[in-house]
N, C-alpha and C positions, 0 to 999 in steps of 0.2 A: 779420332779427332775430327778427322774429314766429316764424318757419320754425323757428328755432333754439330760441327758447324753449320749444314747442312740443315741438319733438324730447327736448327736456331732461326734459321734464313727464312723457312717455310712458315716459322712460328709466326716469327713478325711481318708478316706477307700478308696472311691469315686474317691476324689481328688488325692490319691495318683496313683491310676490304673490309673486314666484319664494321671498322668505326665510319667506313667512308660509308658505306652501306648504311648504318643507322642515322649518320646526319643528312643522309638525302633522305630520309624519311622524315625528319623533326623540320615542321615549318615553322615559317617565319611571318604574319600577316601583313608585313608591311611589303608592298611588292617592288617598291626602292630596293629593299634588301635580301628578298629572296632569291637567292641564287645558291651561294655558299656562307653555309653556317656550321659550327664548331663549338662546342659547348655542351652541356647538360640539357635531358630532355625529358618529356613527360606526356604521354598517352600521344606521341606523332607531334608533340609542338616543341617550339624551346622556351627552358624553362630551368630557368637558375642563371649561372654566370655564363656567357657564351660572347662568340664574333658573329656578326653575320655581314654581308657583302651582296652588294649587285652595282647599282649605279651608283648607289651613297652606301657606306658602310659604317656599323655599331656596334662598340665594347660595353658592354656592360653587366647588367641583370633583366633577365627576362621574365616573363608569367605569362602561361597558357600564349605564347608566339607571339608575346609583345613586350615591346622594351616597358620595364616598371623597375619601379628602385632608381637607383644611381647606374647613369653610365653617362656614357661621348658619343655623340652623332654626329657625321661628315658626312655636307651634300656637298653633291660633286660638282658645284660652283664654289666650295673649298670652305663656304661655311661649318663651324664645327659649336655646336651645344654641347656643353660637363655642365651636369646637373640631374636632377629629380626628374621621374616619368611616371607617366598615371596613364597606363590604359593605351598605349604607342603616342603620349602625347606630352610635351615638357607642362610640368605640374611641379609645382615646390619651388625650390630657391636651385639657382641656376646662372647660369653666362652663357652668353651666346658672343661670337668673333664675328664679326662681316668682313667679307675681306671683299675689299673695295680697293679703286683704282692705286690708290694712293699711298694711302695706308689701312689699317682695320678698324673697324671701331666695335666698341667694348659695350656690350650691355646686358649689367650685371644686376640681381634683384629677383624679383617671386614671380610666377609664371601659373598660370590658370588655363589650360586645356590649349595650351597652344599663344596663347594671348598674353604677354606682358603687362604684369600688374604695378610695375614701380617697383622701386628699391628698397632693397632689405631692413625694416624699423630698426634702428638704433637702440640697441639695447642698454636699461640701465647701469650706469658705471658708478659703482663705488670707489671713493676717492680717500677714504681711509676710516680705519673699524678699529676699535678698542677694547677687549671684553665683551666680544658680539658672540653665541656661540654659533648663532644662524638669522636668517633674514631670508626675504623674499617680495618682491615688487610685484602686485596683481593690476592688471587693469580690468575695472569694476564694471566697463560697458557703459556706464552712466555718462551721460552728454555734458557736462563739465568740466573745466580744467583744472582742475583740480589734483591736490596729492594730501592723501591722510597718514598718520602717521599710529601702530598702533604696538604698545611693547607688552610682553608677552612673558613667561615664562612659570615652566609644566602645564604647557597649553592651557593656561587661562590668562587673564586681563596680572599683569604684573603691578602688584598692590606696594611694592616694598622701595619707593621711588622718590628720591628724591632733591633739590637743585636741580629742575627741570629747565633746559633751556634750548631753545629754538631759533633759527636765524634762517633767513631764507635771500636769495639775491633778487627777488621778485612776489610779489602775490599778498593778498589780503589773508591775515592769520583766521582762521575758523574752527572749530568745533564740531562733533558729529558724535552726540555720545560717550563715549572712551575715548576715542581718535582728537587726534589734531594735529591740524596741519593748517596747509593754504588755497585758499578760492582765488578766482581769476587769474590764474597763472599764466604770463609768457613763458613758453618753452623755446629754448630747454632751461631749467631751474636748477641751480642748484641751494641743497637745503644742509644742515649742519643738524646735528641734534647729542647733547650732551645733557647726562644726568649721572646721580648716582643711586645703587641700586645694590639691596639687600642680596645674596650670593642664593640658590637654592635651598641651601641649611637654614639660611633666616640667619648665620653664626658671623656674616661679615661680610661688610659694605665696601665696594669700588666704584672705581668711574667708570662710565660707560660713553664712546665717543664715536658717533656713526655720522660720514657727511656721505654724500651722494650726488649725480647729478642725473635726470632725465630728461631726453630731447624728443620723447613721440609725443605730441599731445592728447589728452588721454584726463579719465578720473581714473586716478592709481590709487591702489591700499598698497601701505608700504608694514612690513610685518617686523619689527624687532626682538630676536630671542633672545630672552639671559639663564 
């Protein structure tokens, strides 16, 4: 038993110098945080989920010895970043804390190489569906304010329609083809859209009743499936 326990003591002794050993190997490029690092590695860097530590220390996901993906950065004037990393750099949607005399303040939104881009667009809210079996809000890139409306169903233009009615709490009613909807829109908008509409089989007719509302300004195609 002694023999044994023994054997066991040595094991994990072993193992432990073998993993302290390999994480002094795996770097970290950021020299804030080079010091002590723990976590998964790849050809000498870290690389996958790990901690790394020196003057400021980071939980997260790494790539080839630099924070990318999701994790939490702490400099050591007690600032703390949760959010996206691209490259050892906040990139994507993120919050940063300042902690300042007082209290902290909060700044929360999209982040570009380091550089705060503004707050996260509000994405469109549906406010209630009827017989929808899908739907999807595009914006077209077009410099307009605009929202089209376009119903659908076995991926072509849905021919089987009708009691078509439209209400909107803003905007000039227009046309685009197939589509319609409303030009000069103040956002956010909200639009209502009720019709009836032949089933797949062609065998039987219901209501269909989709409102919605959207606040980024924007020319949206708005997609309705039946």
């Amino acid at each position: 038993m002694k023999h044994l326990i023994l054997f066991l003591s040595i094991f994990i002794f072993t193992s432990l110098l073998i993993q302290l050993s390999a994480q002094e190997n795996c770097r970290v490029l950021i020299p804030e945080l080079d010091s002590i690092y723990i976590g998964k590695c790849k050809k000498g860097f870290a690389h996958g989920k790990g901690t790394a530590t020196r003057v400021d220390s980071y939980t997260g996901r790494f790539s080839q010895g630099l924070p990318n993906g999701r994790g939490t950065y702490t400099w050591a004037n007690g600032d703390i970043y949760t959010g996206n990393w691209k490259d050892g750099k906040q990139h994507g949607e993120g919050t940063l804390i300042l902690k300042l005399e007082e209290r902290d303040s909060i700044i929360d939104g999209l982040w570009e190489n380091d550089k705060y881009m503004g707050p996260k667009p509000i994405a469109p809210r549906v406010i209630s569906k009827v017989s929808v079996d899908r739907f999807s809000f595009k914006p077209t890139g077009g410099i307009k304010d605009r929202v089209l409306i376009d119903l659908l169903q076995n991926g072509t233009r849905n021919t089987g329609v009708s009691n078509f009615l439209i209400t909107t709490s803003n905007g000039v009613e227009t046309r685009l083809g197939y589509s319609v909807g409303y030009d000069f829109i103040d956002f956010p908008v909200r639009i209502r859209v009720t019709y009836m509409t032949l089933n797949k089989l062609k065998s039987e007719e219901y209501r269909v009743i989709f409102e919605f509302e959207i606040s980024e300004p924007g020319d949206w195609l708005v997609e309705i499936h039946n």
